[in-house]
C-alpha positions as CSV (number, residue, x, y, z in Angstrom):
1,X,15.7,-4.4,-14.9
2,X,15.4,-3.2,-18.3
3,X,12.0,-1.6,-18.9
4,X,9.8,-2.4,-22.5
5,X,8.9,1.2,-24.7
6,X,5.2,0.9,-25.7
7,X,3.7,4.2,-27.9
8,X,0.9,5.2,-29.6
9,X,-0.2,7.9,-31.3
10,X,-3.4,9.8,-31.1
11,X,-4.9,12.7,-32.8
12,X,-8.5,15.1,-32.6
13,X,-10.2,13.6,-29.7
14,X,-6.8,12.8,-27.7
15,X,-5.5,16.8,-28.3
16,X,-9.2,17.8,-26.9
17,X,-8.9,15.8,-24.4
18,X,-5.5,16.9,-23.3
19,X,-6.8,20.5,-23.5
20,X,-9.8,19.7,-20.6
21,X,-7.1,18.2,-18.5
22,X,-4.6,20.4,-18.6
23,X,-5.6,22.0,-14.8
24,X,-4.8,18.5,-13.7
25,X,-1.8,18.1,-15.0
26,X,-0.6,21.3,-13.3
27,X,1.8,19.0,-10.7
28,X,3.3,16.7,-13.2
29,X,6.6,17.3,-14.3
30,X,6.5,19.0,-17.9
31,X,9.5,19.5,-20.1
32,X,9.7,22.4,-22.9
33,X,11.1,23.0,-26.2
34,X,12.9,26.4,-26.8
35,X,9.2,27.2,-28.3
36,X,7.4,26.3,-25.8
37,X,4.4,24.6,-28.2
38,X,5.7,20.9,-28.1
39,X,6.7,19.8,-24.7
40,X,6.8,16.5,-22.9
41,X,4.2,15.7,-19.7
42,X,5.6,12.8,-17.1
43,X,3.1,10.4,-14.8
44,X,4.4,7.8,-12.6
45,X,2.6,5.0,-11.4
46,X,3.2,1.6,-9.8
47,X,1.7,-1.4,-10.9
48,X,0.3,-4.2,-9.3
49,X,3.9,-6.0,-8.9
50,X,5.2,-2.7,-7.3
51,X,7.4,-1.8,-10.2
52,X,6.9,1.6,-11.6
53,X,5.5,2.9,-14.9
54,X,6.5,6.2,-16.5
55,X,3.9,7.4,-18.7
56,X,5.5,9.8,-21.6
57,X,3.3,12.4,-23.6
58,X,4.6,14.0,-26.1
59,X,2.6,17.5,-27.6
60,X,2.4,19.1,-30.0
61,X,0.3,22.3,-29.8
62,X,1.6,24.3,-32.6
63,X,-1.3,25.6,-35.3
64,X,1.4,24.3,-38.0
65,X,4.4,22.2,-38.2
66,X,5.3,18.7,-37.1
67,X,6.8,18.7,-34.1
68,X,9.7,15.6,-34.0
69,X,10.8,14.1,-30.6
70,X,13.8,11.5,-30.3
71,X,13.3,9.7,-26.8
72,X,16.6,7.7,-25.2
73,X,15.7,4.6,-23.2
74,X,17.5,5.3,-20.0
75,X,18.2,1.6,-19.4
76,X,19.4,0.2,-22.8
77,X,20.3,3.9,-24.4
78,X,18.2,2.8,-27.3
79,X,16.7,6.0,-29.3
80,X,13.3,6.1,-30.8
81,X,11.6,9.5,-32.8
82,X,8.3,10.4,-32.6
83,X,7.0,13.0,-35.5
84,X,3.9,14.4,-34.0
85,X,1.6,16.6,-36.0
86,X,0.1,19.9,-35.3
87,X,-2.3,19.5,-32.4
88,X,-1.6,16.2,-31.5
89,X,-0.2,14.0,-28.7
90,X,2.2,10.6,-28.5
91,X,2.5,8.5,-25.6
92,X,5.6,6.5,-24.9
93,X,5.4,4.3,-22.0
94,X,8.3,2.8,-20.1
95,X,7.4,0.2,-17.2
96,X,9.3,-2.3,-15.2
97,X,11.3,0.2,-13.8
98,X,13.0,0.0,-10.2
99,X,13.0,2.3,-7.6
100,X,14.5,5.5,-7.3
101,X,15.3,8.4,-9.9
102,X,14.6,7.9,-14.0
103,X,16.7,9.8,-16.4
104,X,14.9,10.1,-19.7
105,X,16.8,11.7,-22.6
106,X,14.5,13.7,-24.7
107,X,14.8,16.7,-27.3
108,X,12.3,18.0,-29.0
109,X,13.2,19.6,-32.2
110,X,17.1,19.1,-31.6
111,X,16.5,21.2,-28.2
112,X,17.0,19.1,-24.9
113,X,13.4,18.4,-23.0
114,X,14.9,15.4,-20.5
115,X,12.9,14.0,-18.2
116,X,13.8,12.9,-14.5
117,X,11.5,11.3,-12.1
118,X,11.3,9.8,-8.8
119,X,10.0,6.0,-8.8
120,X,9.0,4.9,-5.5
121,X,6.5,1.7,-5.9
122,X,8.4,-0.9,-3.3
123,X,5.9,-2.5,-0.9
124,X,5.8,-1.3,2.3
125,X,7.7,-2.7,4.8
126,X,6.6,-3.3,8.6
127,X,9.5,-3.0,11.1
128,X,9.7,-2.3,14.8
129,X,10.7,0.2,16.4
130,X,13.9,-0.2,19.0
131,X,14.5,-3.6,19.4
132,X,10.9,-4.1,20.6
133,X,9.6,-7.7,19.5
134,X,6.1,-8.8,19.7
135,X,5.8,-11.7,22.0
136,X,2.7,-13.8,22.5
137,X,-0.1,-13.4,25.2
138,X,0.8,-15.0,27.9
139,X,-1.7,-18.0,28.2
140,X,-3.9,-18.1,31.0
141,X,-3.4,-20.9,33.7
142,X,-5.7,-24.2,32.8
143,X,-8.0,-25.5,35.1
144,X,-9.3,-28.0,33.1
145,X,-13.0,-26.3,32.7
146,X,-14.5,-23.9,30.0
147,X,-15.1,-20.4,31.2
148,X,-18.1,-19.3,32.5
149,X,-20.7,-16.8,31.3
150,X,-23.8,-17.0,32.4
151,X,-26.1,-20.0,33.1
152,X,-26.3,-22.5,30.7
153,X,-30.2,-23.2,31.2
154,X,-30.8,-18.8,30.9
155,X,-29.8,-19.0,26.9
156,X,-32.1,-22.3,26.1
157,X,-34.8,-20.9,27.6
158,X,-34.5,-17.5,25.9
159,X,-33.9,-19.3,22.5
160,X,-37.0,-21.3,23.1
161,X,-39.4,-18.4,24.1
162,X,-37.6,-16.5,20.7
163,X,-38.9,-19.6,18.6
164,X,-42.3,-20.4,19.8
165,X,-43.2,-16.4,19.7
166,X,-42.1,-16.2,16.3
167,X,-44.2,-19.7,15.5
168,X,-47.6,-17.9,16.9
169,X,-47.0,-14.8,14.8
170,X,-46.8,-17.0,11.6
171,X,-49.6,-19.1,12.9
172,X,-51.4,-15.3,13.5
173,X,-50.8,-14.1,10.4
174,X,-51.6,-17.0,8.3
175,X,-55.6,-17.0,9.9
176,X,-55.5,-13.2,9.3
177,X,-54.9,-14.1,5.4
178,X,-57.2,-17.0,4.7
């Protein structure tokens, strides 16, 4: 299934904001430039139809100089470039995309930064194990009457006693108010 390219670009607050988060993004897969300073951050996620979404950020941490990343979509080999200024970000985002490894084409300044993730978003699947099928309880033999669990006449005249105590503590409490 092809997937649809969404960007946006954000600057200041979004560069800052990188900069706190950068301990978290320790595990994600991160792809560099020959100078290190603008480099490419991947996130997978699935959505709520279990296809995948592959989250692109593009950064630029250099003090000076534009840092310009060409990104190839790996389902229609369409190419878009992304000029991002000194300390800032771009996000690309791809979504719609089927299971198993992504191939994104990337370079950063001319120098090759690709991309390759593993998408894994399918729903899970319940199987069993060796040929064993789940049968129904058996049912038990009729005998025409309902089961028994207790006397009938026990639960009445609990239920009674539980009403009429509770109807003389609310006729109690009532005098005690007035």
């Amino acid at each position: 299934m092809p997937g649809r390219v969404a960007s946006r670009v954000g600057r200041g607050a979004a560069v800052a904001a990188l900069g706190a988060a950068a301990g978290l993004l320790v595990g994600l897969p991160v792809s560099a430039s020959a100078e290190s300073e603008a480099y490419v951050v991947a996130d997978v996620q699935c959505d709520t139809s279990h296809n995948g979404v592959l989250d692109l950020t593009l950064i630029n941490e250099r003090a000076a100089g534009d840092a310009v990343f060409v990104v190839t979509d790996a389902h229609s080999a369409a190419t878009s470039q992304f000029t991002v200024a000194p300390q800032s970000a771009a996000a690309v985002t791809f979504t719609d995309l089927d299971d198993g490894t992504v191939a994104v084409p990337v370079a950063v300044d001319g120098v090759p930064a690709n991309v390759a993730v593993s998408v894994s978003c399918d729903a899970p699947v319940v199987e069993s194990a060796g040929g064993f099928a789940p049968s129904a309880p058996a049912a038990p033999a009729s005998t025409g009457a309902l089961p028994s669990a207790g006397s009938s006449t026990t639960g009445v005249w609990l239920g009674s006693l539980l009403v009429a105590a509770g109807m003389a503590a609310s006729l109690v409490s009532r005098r005690r108010h007035s």
